[in-house]
C-alpha positions as CSV (number, residue, x, y, z in Angstrom):
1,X,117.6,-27.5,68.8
2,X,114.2,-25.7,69.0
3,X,114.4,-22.0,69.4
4,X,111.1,-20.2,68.5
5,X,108.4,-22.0,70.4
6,X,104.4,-22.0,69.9
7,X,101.3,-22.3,71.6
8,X,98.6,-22.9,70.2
9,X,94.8,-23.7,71.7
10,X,94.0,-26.6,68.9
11,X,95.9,-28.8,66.1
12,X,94.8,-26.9,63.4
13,X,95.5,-23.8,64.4
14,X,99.1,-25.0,65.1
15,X,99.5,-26.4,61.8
16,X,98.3,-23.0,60.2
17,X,100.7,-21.1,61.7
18,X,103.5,-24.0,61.4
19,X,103.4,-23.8,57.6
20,X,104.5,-20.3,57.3
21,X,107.4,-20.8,59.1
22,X,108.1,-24.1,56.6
23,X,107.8,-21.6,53.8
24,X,110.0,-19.4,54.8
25,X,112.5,-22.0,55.2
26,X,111.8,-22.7,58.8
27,X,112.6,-26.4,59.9
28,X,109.1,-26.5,61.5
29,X,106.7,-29.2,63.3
30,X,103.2,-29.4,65.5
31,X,102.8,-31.7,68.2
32,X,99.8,-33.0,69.9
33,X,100.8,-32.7,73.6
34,X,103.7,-32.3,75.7
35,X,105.2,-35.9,75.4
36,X,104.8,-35.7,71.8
37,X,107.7,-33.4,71.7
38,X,110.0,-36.5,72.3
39,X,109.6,-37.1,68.7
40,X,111.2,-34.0,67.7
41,X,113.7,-34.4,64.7
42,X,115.6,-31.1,65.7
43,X,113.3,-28.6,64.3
44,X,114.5,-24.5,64.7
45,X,110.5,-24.1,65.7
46,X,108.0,-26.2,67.3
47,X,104.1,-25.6,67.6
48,X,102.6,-27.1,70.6
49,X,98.8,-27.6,70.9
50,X,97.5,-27.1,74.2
51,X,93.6,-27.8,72.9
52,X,92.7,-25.4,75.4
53,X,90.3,-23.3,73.1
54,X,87.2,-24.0,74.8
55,X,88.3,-24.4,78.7
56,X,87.6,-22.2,81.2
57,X,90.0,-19.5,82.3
58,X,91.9,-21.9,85.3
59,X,92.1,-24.9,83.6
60,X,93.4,-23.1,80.1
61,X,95.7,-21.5,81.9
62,X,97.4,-24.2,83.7
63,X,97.5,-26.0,80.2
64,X,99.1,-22.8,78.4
65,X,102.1,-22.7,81.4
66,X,102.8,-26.4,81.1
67,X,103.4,-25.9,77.2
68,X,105.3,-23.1,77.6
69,X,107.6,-24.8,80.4
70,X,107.7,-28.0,78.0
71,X,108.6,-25.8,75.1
72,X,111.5,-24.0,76.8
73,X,113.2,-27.4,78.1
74,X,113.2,-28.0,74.5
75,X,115.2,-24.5,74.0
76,X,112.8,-22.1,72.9
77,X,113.9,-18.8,73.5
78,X,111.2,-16.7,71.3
79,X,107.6,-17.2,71.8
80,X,104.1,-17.0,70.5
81,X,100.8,-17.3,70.9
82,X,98.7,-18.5,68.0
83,X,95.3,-16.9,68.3
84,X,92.4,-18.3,66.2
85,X,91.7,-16.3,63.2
86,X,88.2,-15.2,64.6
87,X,89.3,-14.5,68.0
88,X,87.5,-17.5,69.4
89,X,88.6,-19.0,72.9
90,X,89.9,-17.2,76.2
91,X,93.1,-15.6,74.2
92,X,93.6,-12.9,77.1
93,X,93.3,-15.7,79.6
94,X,96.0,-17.4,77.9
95,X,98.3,-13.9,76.9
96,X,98.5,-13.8,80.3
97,X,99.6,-17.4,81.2
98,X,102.5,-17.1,79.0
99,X,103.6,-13.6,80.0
100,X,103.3,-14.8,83.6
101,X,105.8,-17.5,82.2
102,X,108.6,-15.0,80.2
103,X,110.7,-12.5,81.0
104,X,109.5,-9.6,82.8
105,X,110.2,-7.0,80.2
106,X,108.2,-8.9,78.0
107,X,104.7,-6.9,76.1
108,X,102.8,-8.8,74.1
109,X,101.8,-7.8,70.5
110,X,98.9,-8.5,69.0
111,X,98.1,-8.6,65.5
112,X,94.9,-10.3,65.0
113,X,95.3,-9.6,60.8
114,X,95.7,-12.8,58.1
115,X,95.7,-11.1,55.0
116,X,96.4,-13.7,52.7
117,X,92.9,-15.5,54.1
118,X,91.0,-12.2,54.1
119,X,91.3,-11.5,57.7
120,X,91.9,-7.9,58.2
121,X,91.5,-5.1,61.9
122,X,90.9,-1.9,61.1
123,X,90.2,0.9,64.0
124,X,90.8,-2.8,66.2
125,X,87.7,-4.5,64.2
126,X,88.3,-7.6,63.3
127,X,87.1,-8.0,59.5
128,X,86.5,-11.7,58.1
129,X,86.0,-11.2,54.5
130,X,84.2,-7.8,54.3
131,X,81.6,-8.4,57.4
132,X,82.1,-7.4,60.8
133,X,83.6,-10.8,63.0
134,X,80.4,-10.2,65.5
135,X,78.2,-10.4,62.2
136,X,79.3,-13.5,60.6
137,X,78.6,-17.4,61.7
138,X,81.6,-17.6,64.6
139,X,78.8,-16.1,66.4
140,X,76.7,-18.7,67.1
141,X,79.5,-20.9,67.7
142,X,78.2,-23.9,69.5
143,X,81.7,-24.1,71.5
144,X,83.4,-20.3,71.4
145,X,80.7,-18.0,70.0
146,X,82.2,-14.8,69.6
147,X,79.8,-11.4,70.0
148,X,82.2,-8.6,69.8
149,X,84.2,-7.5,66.8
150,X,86.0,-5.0,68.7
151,X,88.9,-6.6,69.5
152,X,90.4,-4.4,72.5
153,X,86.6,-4.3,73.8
154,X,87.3,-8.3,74.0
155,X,90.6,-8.6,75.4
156,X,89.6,-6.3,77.9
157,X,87.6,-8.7,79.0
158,X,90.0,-11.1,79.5
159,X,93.1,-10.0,80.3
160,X,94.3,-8.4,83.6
161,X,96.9,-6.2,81.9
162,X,96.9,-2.4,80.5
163,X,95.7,-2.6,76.8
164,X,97.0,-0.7,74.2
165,X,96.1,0.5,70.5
166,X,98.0,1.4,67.4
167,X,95.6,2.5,64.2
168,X,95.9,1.9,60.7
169,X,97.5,5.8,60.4
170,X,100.2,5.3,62.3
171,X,101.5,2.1,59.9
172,X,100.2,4.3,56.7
173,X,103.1,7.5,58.2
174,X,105.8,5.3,57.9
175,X,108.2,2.7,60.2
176,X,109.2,5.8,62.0
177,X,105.8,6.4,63.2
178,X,105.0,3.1,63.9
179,X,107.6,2.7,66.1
180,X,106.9,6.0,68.5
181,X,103.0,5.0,68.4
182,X,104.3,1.4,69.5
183,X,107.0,3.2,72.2
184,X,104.2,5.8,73.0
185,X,101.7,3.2,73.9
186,X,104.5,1.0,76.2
187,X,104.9,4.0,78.0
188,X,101.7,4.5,79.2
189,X,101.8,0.9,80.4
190,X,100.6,-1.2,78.4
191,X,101.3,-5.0,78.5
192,X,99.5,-6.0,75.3
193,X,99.4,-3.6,72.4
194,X,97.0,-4.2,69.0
195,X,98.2,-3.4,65.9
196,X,95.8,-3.0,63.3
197,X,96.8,-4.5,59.5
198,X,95.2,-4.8,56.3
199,X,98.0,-6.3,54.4
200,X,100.7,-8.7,54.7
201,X,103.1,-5.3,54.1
202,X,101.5,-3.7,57.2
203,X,102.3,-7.0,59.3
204,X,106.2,-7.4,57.9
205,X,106.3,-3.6,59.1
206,X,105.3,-4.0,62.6
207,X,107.6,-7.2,62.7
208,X,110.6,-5.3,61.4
209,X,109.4,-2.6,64.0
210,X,109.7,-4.2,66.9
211,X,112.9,-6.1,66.2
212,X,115.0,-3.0,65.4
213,X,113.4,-1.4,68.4
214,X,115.3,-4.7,70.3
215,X,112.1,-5.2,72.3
216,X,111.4,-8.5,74.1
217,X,108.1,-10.1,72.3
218,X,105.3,-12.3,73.0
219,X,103.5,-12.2,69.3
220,X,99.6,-13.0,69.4
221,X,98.5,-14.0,66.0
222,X,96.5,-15.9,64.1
223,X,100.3,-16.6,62.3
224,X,101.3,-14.1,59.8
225,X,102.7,-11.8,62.5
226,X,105.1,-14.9,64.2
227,X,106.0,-15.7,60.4
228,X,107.2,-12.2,59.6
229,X,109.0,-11.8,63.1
230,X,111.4,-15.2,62.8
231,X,112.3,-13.5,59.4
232,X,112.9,-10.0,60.9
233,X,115.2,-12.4,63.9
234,X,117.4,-13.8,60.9
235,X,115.8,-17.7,61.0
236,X,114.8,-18.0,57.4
237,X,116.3,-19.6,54.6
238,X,117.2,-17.4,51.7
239,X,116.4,-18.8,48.5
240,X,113.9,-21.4,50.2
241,X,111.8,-23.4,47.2
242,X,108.9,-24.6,48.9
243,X,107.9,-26.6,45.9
244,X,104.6,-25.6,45.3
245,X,102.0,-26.7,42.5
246,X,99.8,-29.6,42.0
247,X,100.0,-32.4,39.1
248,X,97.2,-33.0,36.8
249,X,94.0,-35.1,37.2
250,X,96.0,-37.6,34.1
251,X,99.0,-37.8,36.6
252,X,97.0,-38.8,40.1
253,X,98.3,-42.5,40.6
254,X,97.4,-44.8,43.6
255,X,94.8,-43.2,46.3
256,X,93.9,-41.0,48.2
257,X,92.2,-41.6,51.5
258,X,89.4,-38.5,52.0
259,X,88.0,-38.1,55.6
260,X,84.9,-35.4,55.7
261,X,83.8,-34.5,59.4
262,X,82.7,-31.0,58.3
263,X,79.2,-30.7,57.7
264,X,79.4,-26.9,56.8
265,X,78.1,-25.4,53.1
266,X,81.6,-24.8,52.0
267,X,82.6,-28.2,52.9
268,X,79.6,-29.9,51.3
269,X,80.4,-27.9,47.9
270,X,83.8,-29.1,48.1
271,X,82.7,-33.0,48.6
272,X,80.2,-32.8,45.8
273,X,82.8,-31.1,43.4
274,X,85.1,-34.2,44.4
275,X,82.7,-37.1,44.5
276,X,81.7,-35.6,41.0
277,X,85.0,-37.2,39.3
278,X,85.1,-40.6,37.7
279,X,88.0,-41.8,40.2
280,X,86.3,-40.4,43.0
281,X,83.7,-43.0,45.1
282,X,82.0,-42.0,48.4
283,X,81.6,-44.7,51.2
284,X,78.5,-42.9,52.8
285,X,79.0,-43.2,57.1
286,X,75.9,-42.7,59.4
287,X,77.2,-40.1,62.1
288,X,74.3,-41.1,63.9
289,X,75.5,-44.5,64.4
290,X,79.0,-43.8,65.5
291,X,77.2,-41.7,68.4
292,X,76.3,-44.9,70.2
293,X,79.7,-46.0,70.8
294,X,78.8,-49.3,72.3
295,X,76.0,-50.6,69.9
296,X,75.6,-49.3,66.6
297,X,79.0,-47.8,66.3
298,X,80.9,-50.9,65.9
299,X,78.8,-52.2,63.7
300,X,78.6,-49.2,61.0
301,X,83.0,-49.1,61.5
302,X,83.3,-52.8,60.2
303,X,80.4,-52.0,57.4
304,X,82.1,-48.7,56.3
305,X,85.7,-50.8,56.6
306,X,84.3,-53.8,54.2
307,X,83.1,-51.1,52.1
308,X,86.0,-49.4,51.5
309,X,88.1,-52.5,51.1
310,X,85.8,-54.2,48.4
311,X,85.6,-50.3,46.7
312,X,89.6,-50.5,46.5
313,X,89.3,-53.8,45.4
314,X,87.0,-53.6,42.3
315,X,87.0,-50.0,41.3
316,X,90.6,-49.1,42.0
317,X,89.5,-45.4,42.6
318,X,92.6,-42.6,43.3
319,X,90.1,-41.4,46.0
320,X,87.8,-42.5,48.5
321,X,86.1,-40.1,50.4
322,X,84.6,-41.1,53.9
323,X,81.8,-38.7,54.8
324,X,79.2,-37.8,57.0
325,X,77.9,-35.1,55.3
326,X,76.6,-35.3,51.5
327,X,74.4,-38.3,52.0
328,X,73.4,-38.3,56.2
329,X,70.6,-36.6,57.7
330,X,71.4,-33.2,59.7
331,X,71.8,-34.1,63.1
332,X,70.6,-32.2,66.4
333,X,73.7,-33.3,68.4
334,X,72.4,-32.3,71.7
335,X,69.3,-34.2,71.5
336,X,71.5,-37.1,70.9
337,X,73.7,-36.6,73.8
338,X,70.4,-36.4,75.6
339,X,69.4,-39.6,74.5
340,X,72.2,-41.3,75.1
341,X,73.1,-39.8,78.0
342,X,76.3,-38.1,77.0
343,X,78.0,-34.9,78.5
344,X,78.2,-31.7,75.5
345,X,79.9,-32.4,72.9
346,X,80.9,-35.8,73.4
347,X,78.4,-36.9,70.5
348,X,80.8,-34.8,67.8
349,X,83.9,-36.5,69.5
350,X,82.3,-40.1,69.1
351,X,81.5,-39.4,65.3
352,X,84.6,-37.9,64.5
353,X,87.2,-40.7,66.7
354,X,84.8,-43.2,64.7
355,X,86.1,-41.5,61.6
356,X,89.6,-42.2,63.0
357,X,88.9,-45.9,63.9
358,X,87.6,-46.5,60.2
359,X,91.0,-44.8,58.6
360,X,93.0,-47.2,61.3
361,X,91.8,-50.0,60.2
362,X,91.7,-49.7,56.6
363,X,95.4,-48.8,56.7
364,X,95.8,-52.1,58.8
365,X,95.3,-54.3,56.2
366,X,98.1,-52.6,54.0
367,X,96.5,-51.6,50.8
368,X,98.7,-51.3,48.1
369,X,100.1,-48.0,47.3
370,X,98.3,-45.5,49.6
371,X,99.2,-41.6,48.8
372,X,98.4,-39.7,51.8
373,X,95.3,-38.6,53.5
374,X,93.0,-35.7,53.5
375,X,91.0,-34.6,56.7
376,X,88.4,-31.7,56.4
377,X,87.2,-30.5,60.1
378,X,90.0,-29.8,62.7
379,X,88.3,-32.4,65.3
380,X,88.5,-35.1,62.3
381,X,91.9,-34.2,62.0
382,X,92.7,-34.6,65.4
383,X,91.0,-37.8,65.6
384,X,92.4,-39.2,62.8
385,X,95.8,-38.6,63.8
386,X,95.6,-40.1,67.3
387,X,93.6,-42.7,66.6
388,X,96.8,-43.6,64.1
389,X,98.9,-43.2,66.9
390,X,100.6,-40.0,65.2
391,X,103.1,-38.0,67.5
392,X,103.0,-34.5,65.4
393,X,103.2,-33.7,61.7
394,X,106.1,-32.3,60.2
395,X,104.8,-29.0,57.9
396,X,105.6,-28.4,54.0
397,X,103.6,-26.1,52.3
398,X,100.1,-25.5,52.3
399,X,97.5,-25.9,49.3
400,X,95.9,-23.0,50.2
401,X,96.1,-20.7,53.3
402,X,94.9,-23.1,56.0
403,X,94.8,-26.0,54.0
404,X,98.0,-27.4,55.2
405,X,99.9,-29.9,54.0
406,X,102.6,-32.2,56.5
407,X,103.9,-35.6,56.7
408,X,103.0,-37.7,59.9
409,X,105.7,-37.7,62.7
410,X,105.8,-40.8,65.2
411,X,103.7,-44.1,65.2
412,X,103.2,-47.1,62.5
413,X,102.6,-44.5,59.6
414,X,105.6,-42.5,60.0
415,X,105.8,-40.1,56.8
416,X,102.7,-40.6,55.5
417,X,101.7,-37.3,53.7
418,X,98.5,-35.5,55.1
419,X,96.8,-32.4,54.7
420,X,94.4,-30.9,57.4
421,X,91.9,-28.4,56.1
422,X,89.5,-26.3,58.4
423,X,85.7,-26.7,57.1
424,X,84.9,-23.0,56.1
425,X,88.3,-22.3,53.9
426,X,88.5,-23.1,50.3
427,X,86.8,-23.1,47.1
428,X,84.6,-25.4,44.8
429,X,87.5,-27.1,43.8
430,X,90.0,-27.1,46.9
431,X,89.2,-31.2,47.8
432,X,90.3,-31.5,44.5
433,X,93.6,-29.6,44.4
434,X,94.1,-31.0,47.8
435,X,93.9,-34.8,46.3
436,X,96.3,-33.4,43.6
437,X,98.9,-31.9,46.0
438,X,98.9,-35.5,48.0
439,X,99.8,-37.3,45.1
440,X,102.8,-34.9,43.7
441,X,104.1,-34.8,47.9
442,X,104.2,-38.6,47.6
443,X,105.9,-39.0,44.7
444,X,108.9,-37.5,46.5
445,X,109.0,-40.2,49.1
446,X,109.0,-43.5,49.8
447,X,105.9,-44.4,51.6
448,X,105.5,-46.2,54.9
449,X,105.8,-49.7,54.8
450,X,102.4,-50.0,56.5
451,X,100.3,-48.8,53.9
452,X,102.8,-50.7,51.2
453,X,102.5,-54.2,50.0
């Protein structure tokens, strides 16, 4: 039965967090939505997405409390509340929906740090890779722009609770220290307290911290922070081998189905690394096309199906990458919806379940021997995975920190391997490692009979 529960305001932020736990030996899974979490296999945590990221403060809320009432009919008993690595969204909105939801005595700790991705508050700035959070693209988010890199400054916005603040100096004096700045701070009232942390050694101590100190915790992280504290509560695995490593390009057998939403540079560099291999082809797809969902849409879906199919067919490639980006003109998406008289953003969300509709129904016609798939773009991702009529995704490992790696749960493609990759993280030659990692995952199960002759 589930005991450490998760929120989490998208898919891909669930999966992020979901695959620590899984390497610490954590039976872990993300689901889509409340119903989803019939499909549970018995996992000791389970992420819930409440895709609540961009909403406005009412209706996030209400989403936030229904997962958190879902998740504790389930047995939760710890909680958490995955915050996007660059504070996008209304997290105080939300920190207060789930506190409103727990235990009284419950105070909220926030530690906003991911290390391992470079993700770093000092003084409470939030530092993404050596530049200030306010200073780097997240501001000029289309959806959840973030302005402020002072991260109390922001949740004071938000939240209606006391906020409180615990510097780099007290985790540099020691546990000891840490725990009467953390005490010190509750006593003054405060309902939500952030932790600075440069290192995954500064997160593990405030974890340890607060569990010898016994105190009832809601953790607010981007996942780190909830990793560390399931070990401090006993829940891991000792000994856990999470299998990691990829196989050679000489070992990739079968293939690889690559879906590219993600228009961004680091994305791009990754697709042209991976279209660059000899057993790599590309079957180009007009985003502008899929926009019109009731004309031109269908049309370029059957066109990019055929492709693929006849691709498979003759050139027996180990990948074939589905994009939108490398070869497609840069589109102005709000001049699109104008023109087709669509509400914000539903232009993306018709290019991206189009996407989906195109990996349904190659699947459909059972091609022999298909490893796995990789989506770049959380709204692919999510796409994707309804549109295959996927229930959650059971986490492994990841590839690289928020490149995550998961076998399907629910639907006609029950175990298929996937990986889910967010369009800024990686290197040059992530897509490839990523098409490696498929391939070896695979090879330790049997595949669903769907995508099997």
């Amino acid at each position: 039965m589930c005991k450490i529960g998760i929120v989490a305001d998208d898919l891909t932020g669930a999966t992020t967090v979901g695959v620590l736990l899984a390497r610490a030996g954590i039976p872990t899974a993300a689901f889509f939505n409340e119903k989803s979490l019939d499909a549970d296999k018995g996992h000791v945590a389970m992420v819930l997405s409440s895709d609540s990221r961009a909403l406005k403060k009412e209706a996030a809320q209400q989403k936030v409390k229904s997962a958190v009432a879902a998740l504790k009919e389930k047995g939760a008993i710890y909680f958490s509340k995955r915050i996007d690595t660059t504070i996008r969204g209304g997290i105080g909105f939300e920190v207060d929906a789930m506190l409103e939801e727990l235990e009284s005595d419950t105070v909220a700790i926030m530690v906003p740090a991911m290390p391992q991705s470079r993700r770093i508050v000092v003084g409470g700035y939030s530092i993404i890779d050596g530049v200030a959070l306010s200073k780097t693209p997240v501001a000029n988010d289309v959806r959840t722009p973030v302005t402020e890199s002072h991260v109390p400054t922001l949740m004071a916005q938000q939240t209606q609770h006391t906020i409180g603040m615990v510097s780099l100096g007290a985790l540099l004096a020691g546990k000891e220290a840490l725990k009467q700045t953390l005490q010190n701070e509750r006593d003054k009232g405060a309902k939500v307290i952030i932790v600075d942390a440069i290192t995954i050694e500064n997160v593990e101590a405030i974890a340890e911290s607060v569990t010898e100190m016994q105190w009832n915790v809601l953790a607010v992280d981007p996942g780190p922070f909830s990793e560390k504290l399931a070990i401090a509560r006993g829940f891991a695995l000792e000994n856990h081998n999470i299998g990691c490593g990829e196989i050679s390009e000489d070992e990739i057998t079968g293939t690889v189905l690559a879906v590219a939403g993600s228009a961004t540079p680091v994305t791009k560099t990754q697709l042209k690394a991976l279209s660059g291999k000899e057993w790599a082809w590309q079957v180009p797809i007009s985003a502008e096309a899929l926009i019109d969902t009731k004309d031109s849409a269908p049309v370029e879906i059957q066109r990019a199906v055929s492709q693929t199919l006849m691709t498979v067919a003759s050139q027996k490639p180990n990948v074939i990458l589905l994009e939108t980006a490398l070869t497609c003109n840069v589109l102005n998406l709000p001049e699109k919806e104008q023109e087709f008289g669509l509400q914000p953003g539903h232009a993306a969300n018709n290019i991206n379940r189009g996407l989906g509709e195109i990996v349904a129904q190659v699947l459909s016609y059972e091609l022999d021997d298909i490893k796995g798939i990789y989506m770049t773009g959380g709204d692919t991702m999510v796409n994707v995975l309804h549109v295959l009529g996927a229930k959650g995704i059971e986490l492994l490992d990841y590839v690289i920190p928020q490149a995550d790696l998961g076998r399907i749960i629910g639907g006609k493609y029950d175990g298929l391997v996937v990986v889910g990759k967010g369009g800024l993280t990686g290197a040059e030659d992530t897509a490839i490692s990523i098409v490696k990692r498929i391939c070896k995952e695979a090879a330790k199960f049997k595949q669903p009979e769907a995508v099997q002759v």
